[in-house]
C-alpha positions as CSV (number, residue, x, y, z in Angstrom):
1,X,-8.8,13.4,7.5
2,X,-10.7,12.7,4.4
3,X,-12.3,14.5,2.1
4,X,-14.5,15.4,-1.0
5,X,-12.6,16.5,-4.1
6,X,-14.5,18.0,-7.3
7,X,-17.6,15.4,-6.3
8,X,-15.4,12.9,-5.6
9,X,-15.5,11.0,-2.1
10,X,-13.6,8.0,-1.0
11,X,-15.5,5.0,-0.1
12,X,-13.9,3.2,2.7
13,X,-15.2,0.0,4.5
14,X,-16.4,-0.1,7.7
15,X,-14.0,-2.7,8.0
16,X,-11.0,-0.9,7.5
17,X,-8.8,1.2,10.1
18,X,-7.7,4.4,8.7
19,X,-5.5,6.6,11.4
20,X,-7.2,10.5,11.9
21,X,-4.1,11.7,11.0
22,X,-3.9,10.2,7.6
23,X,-5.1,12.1,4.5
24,X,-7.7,10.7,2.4
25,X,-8.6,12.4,-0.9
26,X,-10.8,12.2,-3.8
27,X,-11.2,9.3,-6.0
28,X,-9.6,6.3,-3.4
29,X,-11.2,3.0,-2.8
30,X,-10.0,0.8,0.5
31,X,-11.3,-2.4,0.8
32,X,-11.8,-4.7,4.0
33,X,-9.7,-4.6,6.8
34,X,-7.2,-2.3,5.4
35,X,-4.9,-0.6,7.7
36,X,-4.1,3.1,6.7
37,X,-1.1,4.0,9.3
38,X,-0.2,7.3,10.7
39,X,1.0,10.1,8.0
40,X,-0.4,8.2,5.1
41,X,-1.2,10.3,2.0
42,X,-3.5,8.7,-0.6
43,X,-4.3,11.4,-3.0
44,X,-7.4,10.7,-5.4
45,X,-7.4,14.0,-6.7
46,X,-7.1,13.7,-10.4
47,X,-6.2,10.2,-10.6
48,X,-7.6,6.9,-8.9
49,X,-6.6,5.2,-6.7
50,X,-7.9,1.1,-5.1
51,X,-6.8,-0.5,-2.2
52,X,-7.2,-4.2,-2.0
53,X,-8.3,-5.9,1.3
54,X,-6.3,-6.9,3.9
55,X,-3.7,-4.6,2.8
56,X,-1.5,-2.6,5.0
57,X,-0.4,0.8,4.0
58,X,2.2,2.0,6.8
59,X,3.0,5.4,8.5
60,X,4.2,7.7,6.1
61,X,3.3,6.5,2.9
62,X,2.2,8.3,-0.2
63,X,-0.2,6.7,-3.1
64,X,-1.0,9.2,-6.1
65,X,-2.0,8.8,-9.6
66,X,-1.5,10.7,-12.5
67,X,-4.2,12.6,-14.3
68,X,-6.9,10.3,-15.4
69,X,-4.9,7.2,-14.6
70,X,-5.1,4.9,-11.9
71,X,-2.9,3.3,-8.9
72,X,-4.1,-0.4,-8.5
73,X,-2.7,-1.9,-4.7
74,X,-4.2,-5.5,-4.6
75,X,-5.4,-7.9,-1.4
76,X,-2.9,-8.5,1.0
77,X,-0.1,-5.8,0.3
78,X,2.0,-4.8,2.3
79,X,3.3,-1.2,1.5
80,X,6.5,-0.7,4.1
81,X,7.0,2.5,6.0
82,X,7.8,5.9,4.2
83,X,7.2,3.9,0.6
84,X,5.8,6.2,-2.7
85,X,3.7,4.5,-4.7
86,X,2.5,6.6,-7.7
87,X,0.6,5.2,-11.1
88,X,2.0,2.1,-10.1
89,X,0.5,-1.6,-10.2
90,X,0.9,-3.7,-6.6
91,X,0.0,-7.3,-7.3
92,X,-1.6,-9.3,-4.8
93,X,0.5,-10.4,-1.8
94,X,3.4,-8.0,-2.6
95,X,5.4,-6.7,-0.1
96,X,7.3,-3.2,-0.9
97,X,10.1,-2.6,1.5
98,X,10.1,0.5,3.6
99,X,11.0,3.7,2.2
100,X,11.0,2.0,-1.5
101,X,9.4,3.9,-4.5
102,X,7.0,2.5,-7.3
103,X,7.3,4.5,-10.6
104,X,4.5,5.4,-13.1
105,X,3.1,2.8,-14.5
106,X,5.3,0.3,-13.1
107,X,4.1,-3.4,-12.4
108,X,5.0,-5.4,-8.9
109,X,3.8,-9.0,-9.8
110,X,1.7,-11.1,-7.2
111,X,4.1,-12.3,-4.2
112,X,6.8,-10.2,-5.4
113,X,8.9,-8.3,-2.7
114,X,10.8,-5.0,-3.2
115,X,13.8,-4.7,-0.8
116,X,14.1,-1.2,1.2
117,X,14.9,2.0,-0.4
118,X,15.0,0.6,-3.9
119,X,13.6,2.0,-7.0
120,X,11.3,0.3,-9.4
121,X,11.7,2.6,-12.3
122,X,8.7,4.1,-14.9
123,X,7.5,1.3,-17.1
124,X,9.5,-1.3,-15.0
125,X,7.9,-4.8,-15.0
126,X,8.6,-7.3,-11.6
127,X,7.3,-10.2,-12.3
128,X,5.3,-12.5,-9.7
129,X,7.6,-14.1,-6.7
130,X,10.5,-11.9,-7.8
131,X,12.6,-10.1,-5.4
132,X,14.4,-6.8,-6.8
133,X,16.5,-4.3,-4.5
134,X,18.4,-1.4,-5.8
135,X,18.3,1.7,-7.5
136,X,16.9,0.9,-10.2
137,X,15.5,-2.0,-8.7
138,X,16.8,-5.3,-10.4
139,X,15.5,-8.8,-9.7
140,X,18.0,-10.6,-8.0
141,X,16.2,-13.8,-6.8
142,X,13.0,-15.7,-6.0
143,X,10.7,-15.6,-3.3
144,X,10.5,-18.8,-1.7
145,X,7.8,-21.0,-0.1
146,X,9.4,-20.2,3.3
147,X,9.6,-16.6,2.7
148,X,5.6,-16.6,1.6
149,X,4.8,-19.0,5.1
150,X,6.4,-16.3,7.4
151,X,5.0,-13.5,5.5
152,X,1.5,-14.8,5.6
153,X,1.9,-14.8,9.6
154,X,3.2,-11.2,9.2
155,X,0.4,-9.9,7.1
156,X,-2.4,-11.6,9.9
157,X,-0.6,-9.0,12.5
158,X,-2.1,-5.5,10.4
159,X,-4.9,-7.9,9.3
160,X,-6.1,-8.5,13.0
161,X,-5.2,-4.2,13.8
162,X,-8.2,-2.8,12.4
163,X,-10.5,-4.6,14.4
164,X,-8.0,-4.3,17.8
165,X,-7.5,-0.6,17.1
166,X,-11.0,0.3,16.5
167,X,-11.8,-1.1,20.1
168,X,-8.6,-0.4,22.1
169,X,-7.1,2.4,20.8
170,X,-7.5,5.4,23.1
171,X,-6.0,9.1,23.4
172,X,-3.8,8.7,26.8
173,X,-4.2,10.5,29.5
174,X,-0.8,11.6,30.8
């Protein structure tokens, strides 16, 4: 669903694929060919909140802000299954692990990639092509050229779903 909040409505391309059963609210911006899985929460309601194209925010997720502040998801994220991201910063290409959490006011650096279930901590700073797991997160490597070549392939799959779900997906009949 998606709605209007205190004069505030979310503008969402045409391009983008947002699931009915995601929530919508407020203050959000999606860009171009986003894809907004099933149970997805973004909650412009006192904060703002900007979605990148060709992002992919999967089933599940949750993106808030804080009062008057703003959560910033650049082009071709990938936000993993069950993930929180609130007041945070998601540089371009980033890839946050399912079921991870992004702290207020946190920064995820372009290309970085933030292993499953870890926490990236208030304030925390990952820089670009890092890869931090844990709770707290902690950079424990690089992100290679490899790793950024599969990826890329990864990233065209939800890329290429708004367009196939707009035209195939259908209610079965059972």
């Amino acid at each position: 669903m998606i709605y209007e909040f205190e004069g505030q409505v979310p503008t969402i391309s045409k391009k983008a694929y947002v699931f009915e059963n995601a929530t919508i609210i407020g203050n959000v911006h999606i860009g171009d060919y986003v894809w907004i899985g099933p149970g997805a929460v973004l909650r412009g309601d006192y904060g703002e909140i900007s979605v990148g194209s060709y992002s992919a925010i999967e089933d599940n997720c949750v993106i808030h802000a804080r009062p008057g502040e703003k959560t910033s998801i650049g082009e071709h994220v990938t936000i993993g299954h069950l993930s929180v991201i609130h007041t945070g910063t998601i540089g371009d290409y980033a890839v946050i692990g399912m079921n991870a959490t992004v702290s207020d006011f946190a920064t995820v650096g372009k290309w970085a990639a933030i292993g499953e279930g870890a926490v990236v901590k208030n304030s925390s700073k990952i820089p670009e092509k890092s890869i931090a797991v844990g709770v707290p997160a902690k950079v424990l490597g690089q992100v290679s050229d490899e790793y950024m070549k599969v990826w890329e392939k990864y990233k065209e799959n939800y890329n290429s779903f708004c367009k196939r779900y707009l035209e195939n997906l259908k209610i079965a009949k059972i």
